[in-house]
Legacy VTK file of the C-alpha trace (Angstrom):
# vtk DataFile Version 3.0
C-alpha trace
ASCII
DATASET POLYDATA
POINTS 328 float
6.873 -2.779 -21.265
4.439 -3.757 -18.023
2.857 -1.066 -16.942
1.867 -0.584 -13.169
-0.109 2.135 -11.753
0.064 2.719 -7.707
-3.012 4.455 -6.549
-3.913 7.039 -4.060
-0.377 7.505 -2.820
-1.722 10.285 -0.948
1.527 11.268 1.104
3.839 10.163 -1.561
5.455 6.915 0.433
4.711 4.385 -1.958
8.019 4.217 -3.814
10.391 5.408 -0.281
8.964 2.520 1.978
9.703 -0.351 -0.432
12.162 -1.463 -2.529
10.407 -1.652 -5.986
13.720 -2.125 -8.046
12.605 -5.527 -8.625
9.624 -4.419 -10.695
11.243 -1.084 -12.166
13.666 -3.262 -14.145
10.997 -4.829 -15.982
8.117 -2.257 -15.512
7.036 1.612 -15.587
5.467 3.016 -12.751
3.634 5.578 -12.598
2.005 6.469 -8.658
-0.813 8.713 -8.389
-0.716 10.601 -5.172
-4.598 12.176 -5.439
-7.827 10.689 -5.576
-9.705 9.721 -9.493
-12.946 9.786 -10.052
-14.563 6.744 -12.034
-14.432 8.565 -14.930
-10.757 9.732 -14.417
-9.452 6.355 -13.747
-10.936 5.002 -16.797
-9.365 7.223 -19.027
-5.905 7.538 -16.618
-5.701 3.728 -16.154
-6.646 2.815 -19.466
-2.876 1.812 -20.560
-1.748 -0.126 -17.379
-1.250 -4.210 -16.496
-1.106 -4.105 -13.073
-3.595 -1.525 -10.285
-2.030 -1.574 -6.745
-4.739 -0.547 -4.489
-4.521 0.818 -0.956
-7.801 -0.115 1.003
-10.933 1.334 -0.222
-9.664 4.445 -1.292
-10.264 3.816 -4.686
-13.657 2.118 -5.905
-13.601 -0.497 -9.021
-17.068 -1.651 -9.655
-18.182 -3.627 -12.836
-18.921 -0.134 -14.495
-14.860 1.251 -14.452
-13.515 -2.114 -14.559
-15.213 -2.789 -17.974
-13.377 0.014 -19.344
-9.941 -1.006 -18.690
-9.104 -3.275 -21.312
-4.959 -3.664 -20.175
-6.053 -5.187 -16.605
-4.537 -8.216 -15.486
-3.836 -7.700 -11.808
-4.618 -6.173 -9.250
-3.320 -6.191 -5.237
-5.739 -5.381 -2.445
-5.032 -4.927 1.031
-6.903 -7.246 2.869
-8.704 -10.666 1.561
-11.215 -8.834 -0.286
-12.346 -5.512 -1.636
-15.869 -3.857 -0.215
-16.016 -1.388 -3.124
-14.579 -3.704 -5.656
-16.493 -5.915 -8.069
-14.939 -9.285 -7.669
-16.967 -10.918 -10.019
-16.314 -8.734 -12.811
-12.683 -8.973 -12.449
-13.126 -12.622 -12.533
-15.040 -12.641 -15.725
-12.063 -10.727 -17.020
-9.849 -12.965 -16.205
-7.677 -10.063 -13.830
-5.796 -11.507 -11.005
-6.491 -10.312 -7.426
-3.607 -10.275 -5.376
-4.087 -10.044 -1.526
-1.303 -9.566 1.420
0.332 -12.366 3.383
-0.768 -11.042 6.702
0.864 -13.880 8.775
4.242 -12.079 7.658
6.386 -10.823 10.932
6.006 -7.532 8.777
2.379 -7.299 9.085
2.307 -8.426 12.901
4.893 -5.400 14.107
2.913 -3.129 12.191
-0.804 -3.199 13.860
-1.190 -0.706 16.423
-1.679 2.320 14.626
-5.272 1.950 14.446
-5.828 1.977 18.328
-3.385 4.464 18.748
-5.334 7.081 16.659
-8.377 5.800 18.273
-7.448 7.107 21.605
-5.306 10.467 20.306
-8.486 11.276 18.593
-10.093 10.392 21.658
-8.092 12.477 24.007
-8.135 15.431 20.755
-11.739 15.428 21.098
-12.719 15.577 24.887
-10.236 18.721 25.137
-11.235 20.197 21.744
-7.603 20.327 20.544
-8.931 20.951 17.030
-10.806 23.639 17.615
-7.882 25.708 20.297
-5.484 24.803 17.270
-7.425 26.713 14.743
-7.401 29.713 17.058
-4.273 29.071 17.802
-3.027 29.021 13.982
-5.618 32.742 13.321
-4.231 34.359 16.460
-6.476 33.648 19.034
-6.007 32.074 22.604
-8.554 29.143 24.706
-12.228 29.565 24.213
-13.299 25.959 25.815
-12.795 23.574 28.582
-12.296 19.966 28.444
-13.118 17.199 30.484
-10.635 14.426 31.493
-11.258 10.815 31.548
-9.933 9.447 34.789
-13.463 8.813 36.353
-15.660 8.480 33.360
-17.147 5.016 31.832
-15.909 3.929 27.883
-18.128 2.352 26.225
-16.539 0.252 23.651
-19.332 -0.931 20.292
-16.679 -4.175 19.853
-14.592 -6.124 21.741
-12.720 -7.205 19.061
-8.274 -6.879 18.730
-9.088 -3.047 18.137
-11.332 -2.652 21.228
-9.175 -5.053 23.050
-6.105 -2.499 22.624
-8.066 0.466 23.331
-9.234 -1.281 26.824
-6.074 -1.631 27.680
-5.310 2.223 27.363
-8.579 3.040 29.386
-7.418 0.882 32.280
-4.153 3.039 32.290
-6.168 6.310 32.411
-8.663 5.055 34.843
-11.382 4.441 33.197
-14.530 1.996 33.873
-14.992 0.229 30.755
-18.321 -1.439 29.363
-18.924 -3.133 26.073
-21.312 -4.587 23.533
-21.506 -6.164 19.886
-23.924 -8.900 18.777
-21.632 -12.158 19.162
-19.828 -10.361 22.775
-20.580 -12.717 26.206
-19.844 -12.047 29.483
-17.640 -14.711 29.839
-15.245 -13.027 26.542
-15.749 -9.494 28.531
-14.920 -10.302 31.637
-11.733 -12.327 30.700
-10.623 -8.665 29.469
-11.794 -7.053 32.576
-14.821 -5.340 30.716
-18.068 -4.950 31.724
-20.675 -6.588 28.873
-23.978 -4.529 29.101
-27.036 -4.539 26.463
-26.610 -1.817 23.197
-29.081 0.411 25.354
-27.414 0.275 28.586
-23.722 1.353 26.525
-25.296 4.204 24.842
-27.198 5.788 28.448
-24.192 4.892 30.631
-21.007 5.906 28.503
-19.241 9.574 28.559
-17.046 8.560 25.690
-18.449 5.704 22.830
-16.097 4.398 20.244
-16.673 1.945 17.738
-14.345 -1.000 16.972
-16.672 -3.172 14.740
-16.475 -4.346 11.279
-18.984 -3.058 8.229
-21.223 -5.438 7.208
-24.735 -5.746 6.819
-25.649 -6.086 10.426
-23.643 -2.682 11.886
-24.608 -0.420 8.948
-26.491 2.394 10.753
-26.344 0.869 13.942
-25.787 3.949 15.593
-28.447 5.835 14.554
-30.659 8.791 15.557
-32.557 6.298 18.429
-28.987 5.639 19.826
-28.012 8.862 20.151
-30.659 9.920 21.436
-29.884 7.902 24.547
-26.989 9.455 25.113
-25.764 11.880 27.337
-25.385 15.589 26.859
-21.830 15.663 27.613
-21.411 12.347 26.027
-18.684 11.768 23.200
-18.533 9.613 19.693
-15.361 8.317 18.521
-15.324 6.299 14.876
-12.178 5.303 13.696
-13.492 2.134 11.883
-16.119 2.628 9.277
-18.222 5.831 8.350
-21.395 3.916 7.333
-21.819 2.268 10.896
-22.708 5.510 12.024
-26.081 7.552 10.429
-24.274 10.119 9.417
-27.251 12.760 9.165
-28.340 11.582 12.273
-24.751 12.639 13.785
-25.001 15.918 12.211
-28.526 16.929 13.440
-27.143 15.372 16.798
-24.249 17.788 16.975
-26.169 20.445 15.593
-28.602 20.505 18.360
-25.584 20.048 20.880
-27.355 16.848 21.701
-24.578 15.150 22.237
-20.948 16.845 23.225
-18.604 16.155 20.418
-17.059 13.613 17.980
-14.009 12.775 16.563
-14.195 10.977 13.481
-11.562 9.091 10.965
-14.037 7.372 8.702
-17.060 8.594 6.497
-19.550 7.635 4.098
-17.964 8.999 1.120
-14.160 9.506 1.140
-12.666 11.788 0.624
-14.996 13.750 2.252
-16.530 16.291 0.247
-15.247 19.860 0.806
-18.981 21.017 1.550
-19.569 18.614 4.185
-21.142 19.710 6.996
-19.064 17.907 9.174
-16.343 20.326 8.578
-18.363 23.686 9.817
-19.420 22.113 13.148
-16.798 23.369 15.992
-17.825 19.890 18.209
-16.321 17.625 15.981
-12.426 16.661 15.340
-11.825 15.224 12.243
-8.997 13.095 10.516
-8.534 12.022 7.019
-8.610 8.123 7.484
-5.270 8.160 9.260
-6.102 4.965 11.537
-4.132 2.261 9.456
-1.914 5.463 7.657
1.735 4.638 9.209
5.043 4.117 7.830
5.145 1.064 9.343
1.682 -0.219 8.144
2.646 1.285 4.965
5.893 -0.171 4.369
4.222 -3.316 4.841
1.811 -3.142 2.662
4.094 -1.949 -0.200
6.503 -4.472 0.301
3.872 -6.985 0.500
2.812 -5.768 -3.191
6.366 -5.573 -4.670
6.610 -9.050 -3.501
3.092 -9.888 -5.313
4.059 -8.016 -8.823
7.568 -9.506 -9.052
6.276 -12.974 -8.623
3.496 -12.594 -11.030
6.452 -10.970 -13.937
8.482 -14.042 -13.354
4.951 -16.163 -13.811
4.900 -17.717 -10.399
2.168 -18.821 -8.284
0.209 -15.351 -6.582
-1.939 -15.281 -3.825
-5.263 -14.529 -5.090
-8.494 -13.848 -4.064
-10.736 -14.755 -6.695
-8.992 -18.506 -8.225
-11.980 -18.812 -10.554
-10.178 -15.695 -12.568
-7.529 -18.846 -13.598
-10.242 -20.391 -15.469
-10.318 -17.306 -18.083
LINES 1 329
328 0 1 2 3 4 5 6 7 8 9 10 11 12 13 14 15 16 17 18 19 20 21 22 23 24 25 26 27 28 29 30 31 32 33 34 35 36 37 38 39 40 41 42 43 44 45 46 47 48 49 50 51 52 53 54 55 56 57 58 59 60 61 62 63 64 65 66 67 68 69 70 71 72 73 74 75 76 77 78 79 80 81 82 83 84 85 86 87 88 89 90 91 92 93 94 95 96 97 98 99 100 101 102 103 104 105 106 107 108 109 110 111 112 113 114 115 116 117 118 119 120 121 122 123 124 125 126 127 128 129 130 131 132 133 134 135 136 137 138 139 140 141 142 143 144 145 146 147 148 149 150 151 152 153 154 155 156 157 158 159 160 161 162 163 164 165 166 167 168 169 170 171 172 173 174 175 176 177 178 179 180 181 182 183 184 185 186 187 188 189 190 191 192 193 194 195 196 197 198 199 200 201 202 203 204 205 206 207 208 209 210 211 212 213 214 215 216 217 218 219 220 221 222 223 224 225 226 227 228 229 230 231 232 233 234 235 236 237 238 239 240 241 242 243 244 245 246 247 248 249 250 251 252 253 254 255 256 257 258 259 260 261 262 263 264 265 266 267 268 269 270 271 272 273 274 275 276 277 278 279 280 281 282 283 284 285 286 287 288 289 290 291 292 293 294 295 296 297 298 299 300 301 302 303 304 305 306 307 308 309 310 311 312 313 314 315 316 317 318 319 320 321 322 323 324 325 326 327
């Protein structure tokens, strides 16, 4: 029988926010709900047809996917994979199945991203993390806050997610200013933003947060330079990828109480290791990737993969990412 693995099921949803019976008639499924190492997957994954992904939690370069001999398709979230080898899946002639995002599903589902942005926001200025831990060992308020009626947001991309976020600032009375690379002042001030040089965001901002997408040209754009520019009692908010942000730069940054605080979703390596310094300092808030993690992103996504895995069983037409894999 088919065999499909569903990875990184981290909060064990995977099989309650779908209806998989489609594939369970014709397939075992097995869901692992904690993160494998490259070497762990190859030997756990070893026997399965089918690897349902979620994101970029788990990595498949040419190295693991070489070692899974079974492999014929896969399902990504998203048109394409950072941490996944495309080309090597091609050459094995495994199928990469990505979402129909134009689905009414997918539409009702995308706010949970800019609505983690701003509680981690709001989490961070009034050290919530930090109280709570006292809190949970017995202890009562060591800090004070600041609120953000009054202060200036400076938003690193103006794209839907920094869009959204505006939108919350206005509402809490906030000036907002932006900047990204391909951002005019025509596209800001349509949104009733502010569009200032990099420099100007980084001197001028009490709270930054960054709404851009990796790629080549935002990897380490924030970096020690950046920070430097900013103010004392100036805050960092990332809730979109951990390698647009130095991340040793941060930590000697919040170290040196350079800068006030962070509150971070995303990191360079995830999970993020248990020895991370990152999770000593008592300026920073930190969440385990939770920006996309909701039931109803989540339910999308699965039933967007049931839908993907049934049709290629009955051997009907998939969306794919990499049609050159057909050719194998």
């Amino acid at each position: 029988m088919t065999k499909v693995a569903i990875l990184d099921d981290y909060a064990s949803v995977a099989l309650e926010l779908a209806d998989w019976s489609a594939v369970r008639t014709r397939a075992d499924i097995t869901v692992f709900d904690r993160h494998l190492s490259e070497d762990e997957a190859a030997e756990a994954l070893q026997p399965f047809d089918v690897v349902c992904t979620l994101r970029e939690r788990m990595a498949f370069p040419r190295t693991l996917i070489e070692r899974l001999p079974n492999l014929k398709l896969m399902t990504i979230v998203g048109m394409s994979l950072t941490n996944l080898d495309m080309a090597a899946a091609s050459e094995r002639g495994i199928l990469v199945a990505h979402p129909n995002f134009a689905t009414p599903r997918f539409a009702a589902a995308g706010n949970g991203t800019p609505e983690l942005a701003w509680g981690l926001m709001m989490a961070t200025v009034r050290n919530l993390g930090e109280e709570h831990r006292r809190m949970r060992e017995g202890g009562w308020q060591t800090t004070a806050g600041v609120t953000l009626s009054g202060k200036t947001l400076g938003l690193l991309g103006l794209g839907r997610l920094g869009k959204r976020i505006n939108e919350y600032a206005k509402v809490f009375g906030m000036e907002v200013i932006a900047w990204s690379q391909n951002l005019t002042d025509e596209a800001a001030a349509a949104v009733g933003v502010r569009r200032v040089e990099k420099e100007t965001l980084f001197r001028e901002s009490d709270v930054i947060s960054i709404g851009l997408v990796l790629s080549e040209r935002t990897r380490g754009l924030v970096a020690a330079p950046e920070l430097a520019l900013m103010k004392p009692g100036a805050y960092l908010i990332n809730i979109s990828r951990g390698p647009i942000v130095d991340e040793a730069a941060l930590v000697a940054a919040l170290r040196a109480g350079r800068i006030a605080g962070a509150g971070l979703d995303v990191y360079d390596v995830e999970p993020l290791p248990s020895d991370h310094a990152l999770r000593c300092l008592p300026n920073v808030t930190l969440s385990p990737h939770l920006g996309y993690v909701t039931r109803e992103l989540l339910g999308a996504v699965y039933s967007d993969i049931v839908e993907s895995v049934t049709a290629w069983l009955d051997r009907e037409p998939v969306r794919i990412a990499n049609p050159e894999a057909l050719q194998r």
